[in-house]
C-alpha positions as CSV (number, residue, x, y, z in Angstrom):
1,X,-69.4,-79.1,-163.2
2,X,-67.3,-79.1,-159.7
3,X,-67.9,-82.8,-157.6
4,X,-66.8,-82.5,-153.8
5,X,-64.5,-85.3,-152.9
6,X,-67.7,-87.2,-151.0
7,X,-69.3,-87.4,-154.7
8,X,-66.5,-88.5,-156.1
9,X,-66.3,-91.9,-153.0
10,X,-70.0,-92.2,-153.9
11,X,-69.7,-92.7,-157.7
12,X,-66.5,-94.5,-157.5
13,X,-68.6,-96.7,-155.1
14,X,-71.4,-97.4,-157.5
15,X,-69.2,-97.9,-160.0
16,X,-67.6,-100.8,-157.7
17,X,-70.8,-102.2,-157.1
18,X,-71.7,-102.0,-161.0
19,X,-68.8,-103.5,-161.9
20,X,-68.8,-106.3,-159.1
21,X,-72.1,-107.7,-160.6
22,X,-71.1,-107.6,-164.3
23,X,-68.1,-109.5,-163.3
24,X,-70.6,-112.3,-161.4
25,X,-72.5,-111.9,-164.9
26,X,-70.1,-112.7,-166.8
27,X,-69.1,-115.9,-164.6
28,X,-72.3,-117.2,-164.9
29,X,-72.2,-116.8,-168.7
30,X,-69.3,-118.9,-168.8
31,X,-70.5,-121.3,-166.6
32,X,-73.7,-121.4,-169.0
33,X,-71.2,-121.7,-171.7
34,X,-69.4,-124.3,-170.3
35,X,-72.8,-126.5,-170.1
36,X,-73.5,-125.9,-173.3
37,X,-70.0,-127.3,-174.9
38,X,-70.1,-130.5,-172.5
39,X,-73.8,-131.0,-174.2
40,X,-72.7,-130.4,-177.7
41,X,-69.3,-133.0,-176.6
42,X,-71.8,-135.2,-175.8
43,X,-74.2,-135.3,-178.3
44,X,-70.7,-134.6,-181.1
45,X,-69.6,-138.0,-179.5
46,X,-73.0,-139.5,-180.7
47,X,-72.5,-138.4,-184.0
48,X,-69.0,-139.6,-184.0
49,X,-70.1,-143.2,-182.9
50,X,-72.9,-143.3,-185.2
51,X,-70.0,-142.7,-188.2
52,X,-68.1,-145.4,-186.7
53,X,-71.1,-147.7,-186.6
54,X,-71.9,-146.9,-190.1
55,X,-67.9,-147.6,-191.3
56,X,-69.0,-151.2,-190.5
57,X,-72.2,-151.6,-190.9
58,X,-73.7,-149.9,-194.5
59,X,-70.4,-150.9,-196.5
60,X,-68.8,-147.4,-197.6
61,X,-65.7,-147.3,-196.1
62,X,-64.1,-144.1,-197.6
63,X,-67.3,-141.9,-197.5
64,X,-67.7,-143.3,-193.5
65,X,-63.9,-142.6,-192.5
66,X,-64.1,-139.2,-194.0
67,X,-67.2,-138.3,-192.4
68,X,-66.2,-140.0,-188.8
69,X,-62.4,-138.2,-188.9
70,X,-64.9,-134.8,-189.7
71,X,-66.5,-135.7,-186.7
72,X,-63.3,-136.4,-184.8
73,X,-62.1,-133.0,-185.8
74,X,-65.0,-131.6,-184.9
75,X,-64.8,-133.1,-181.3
76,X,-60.8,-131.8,-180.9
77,X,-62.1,-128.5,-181.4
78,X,-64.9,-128.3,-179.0
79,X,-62.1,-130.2,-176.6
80,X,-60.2,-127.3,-176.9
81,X,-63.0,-124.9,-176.5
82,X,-64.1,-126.7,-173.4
83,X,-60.3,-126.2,-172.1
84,X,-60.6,-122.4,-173.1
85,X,-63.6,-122.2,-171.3
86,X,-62.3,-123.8,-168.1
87,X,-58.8,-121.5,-168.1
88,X,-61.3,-118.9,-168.3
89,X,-63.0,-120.0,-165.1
90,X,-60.2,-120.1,-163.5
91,X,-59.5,-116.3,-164.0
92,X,-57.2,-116.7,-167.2
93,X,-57.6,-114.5,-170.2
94,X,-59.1,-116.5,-173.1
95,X,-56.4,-116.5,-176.4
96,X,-58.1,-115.0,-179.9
97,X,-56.3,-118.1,-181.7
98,X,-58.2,-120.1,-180.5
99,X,-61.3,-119.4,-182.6
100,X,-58.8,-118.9,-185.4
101,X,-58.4,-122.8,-184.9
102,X,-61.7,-123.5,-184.6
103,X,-62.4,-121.9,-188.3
104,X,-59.6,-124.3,-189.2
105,X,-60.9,-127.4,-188.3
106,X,-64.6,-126.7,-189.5
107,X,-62.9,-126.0,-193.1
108,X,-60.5,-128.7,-192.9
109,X,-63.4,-131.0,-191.7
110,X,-65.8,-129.4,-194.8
111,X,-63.0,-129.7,-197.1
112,X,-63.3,-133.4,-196.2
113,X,-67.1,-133.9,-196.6
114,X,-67.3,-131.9,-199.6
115,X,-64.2,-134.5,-200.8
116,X,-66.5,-137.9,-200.9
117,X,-69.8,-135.4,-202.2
118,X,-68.2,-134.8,-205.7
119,X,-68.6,-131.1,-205.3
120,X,-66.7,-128.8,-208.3
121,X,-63.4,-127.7,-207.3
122,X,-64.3,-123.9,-208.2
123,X,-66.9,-124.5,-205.3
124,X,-64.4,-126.4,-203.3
125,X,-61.5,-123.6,-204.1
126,X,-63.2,-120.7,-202.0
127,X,-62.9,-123.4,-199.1
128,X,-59.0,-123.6,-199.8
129,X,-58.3,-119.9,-200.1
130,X,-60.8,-119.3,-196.7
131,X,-58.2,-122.0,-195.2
132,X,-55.2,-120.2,-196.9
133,X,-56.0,-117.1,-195.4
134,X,-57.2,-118.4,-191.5
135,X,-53.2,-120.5,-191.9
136,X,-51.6,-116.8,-192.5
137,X,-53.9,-115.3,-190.1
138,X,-52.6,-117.7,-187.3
139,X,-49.4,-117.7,-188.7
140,X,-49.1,-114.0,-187.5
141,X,-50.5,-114.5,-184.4
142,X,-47.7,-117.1,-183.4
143,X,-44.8,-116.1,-184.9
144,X,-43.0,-113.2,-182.8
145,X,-42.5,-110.1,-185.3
146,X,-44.5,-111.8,-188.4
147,X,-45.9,-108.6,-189.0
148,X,-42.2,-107.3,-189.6
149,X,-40.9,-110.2,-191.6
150,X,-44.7,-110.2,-193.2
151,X,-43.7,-106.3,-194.6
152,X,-40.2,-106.2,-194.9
153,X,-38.7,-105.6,-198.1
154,X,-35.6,-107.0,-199.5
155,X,-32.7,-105.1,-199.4
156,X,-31.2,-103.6,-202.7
């Protein structure tokens, strides 16, 4: 199928225009985004107090400081998320570690919980090797060439 040039303008148009509203799309779904993790900060920073409160107040120390660091975690990695969310407003490209971290903390802060709960450690082991295998993921996403030093083989 042949297209004069004045088709070609026209789709090429359209496509502009397609594209233009996406992109306003997909700003507003950040902004809604954005919302969203402020709320969850907010309401993460309830939870947090409330572990605090109960530190002091219903007499189990250990269980309370494991559960209120948890929470703390918890809030570092919606801080971060927040801070992704605002470089992407501001036209930046949003890093793939950065959910790699957020995996981290929430089984770093379920090791912890599961630490005061009694749990087996055959249950608590498929947490560790998760947390094994997110540390060597983001290991080769920050090293420069860990792929190559990941594969190479040692010379004879």
């Amino acid at each position: 199928m042949n297209f004069n040039k004045n088709q070609l303008e026209e789709s090429h148009q359209f496509e502009m225009i397609i594209a233009k509203y996406i992109n306003h799309f997909i700003r507003a779904l950040h902004v809604l985004f954005s919302i969203a993790l402020m709320i969850t900060v907010i309401l993460t920073l309830v939870i947090f107090a409330t572990d605090i409160y109960n530190i002091f107040f219903n007499g189990n120390l250990a269980t309370g400081t494991i559960h209120a660091l948890g929470s703390l975690l918890v809030l570092w990695t919606l801080s971060e998320l927040l801070h992704s969310e605002v470089r992407s407003l501001m036209g930046e490209r949003i890093q793939v570690s950065i959910f790699i971290e957020v995996a981290i903390a929430a089984f770093v802060r379920k090791l912890l919980v599961i630490s005061t709960e009694g749990v087996p450690l055959m249950d608590a082991s498929v947490y560790l090797v998760s947390l094994l295998v997110l540390g060597i993921v983001y290991w080769i996403l920050h090293t420069p060439n860990s792929t190559k030093k990941l594969l190479k083989t040692p010379a004879n």
